[in-house]
N, C-alpha and C positions, 0 to 999 in steps of 0.2 A: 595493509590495505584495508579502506573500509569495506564494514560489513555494509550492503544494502537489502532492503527487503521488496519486493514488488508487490502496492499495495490495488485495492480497487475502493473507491470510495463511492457513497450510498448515490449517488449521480450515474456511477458505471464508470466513471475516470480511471482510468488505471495510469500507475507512476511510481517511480522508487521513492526512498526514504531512508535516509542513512539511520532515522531515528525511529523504532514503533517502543512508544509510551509502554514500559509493564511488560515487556515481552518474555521474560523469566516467572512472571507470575501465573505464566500457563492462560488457556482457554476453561477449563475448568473452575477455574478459581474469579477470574472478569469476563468470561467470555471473549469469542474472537474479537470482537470491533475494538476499536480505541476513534477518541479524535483527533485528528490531524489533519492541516489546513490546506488542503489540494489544490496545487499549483494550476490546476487547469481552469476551477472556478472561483478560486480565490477565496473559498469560503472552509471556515471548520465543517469538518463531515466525518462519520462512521463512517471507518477504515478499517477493511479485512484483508489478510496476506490473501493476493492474487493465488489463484489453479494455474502456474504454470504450464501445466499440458495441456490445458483449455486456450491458453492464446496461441495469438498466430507472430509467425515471426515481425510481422509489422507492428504490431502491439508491442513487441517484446523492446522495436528499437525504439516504439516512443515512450516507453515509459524507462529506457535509462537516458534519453535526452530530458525527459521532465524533472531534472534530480533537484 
C-alpha cells in the first residue's frame, strides 16, 4: 500500500502526497518545508507535514480526496 503524508502548504491547503521530496533527510538537516505543487492552487508552495490532531475530521476527508 502507498505510503501517504498529509501535508499543509504556505496558503493553509492541506492535502496528501504520496510523494514529500527528502523525507529521510530529516528536519534537521533541510528543515520541515519542501516544495510541492498543491492541488488546491495549482501552484508550487512550502509544504510542512500537517498536526494531525490539530485537524478536524472534515479536513482529514479532503485532504485524502486531494491525492
Amino acid at each position: 500500500m502507498e505510503r501517504r503524508t498529509v501535508v499543509r502548504c504556505a496558503e493553509g491547503h492541506v492535502f496528501s502526497t504520496s510523494t514529500f521530496p527528502m523525507r529521510n533527510l530529516g528536519v534537521g538537516r533541510l528543515g520541515p518545508g519542501r516544495l510541492i505543487r498543491c492541488p488546491q492552487c495549482g501552484r508550487l508552495r512550502s509544504s510542512v507535514p500537517a498536526d494531525l490532531g490539530a485537524l478536524s475530521e472534515g479536513q482529514l476527508a479532503q485532504a485524502s480526496r486531494s491525492a
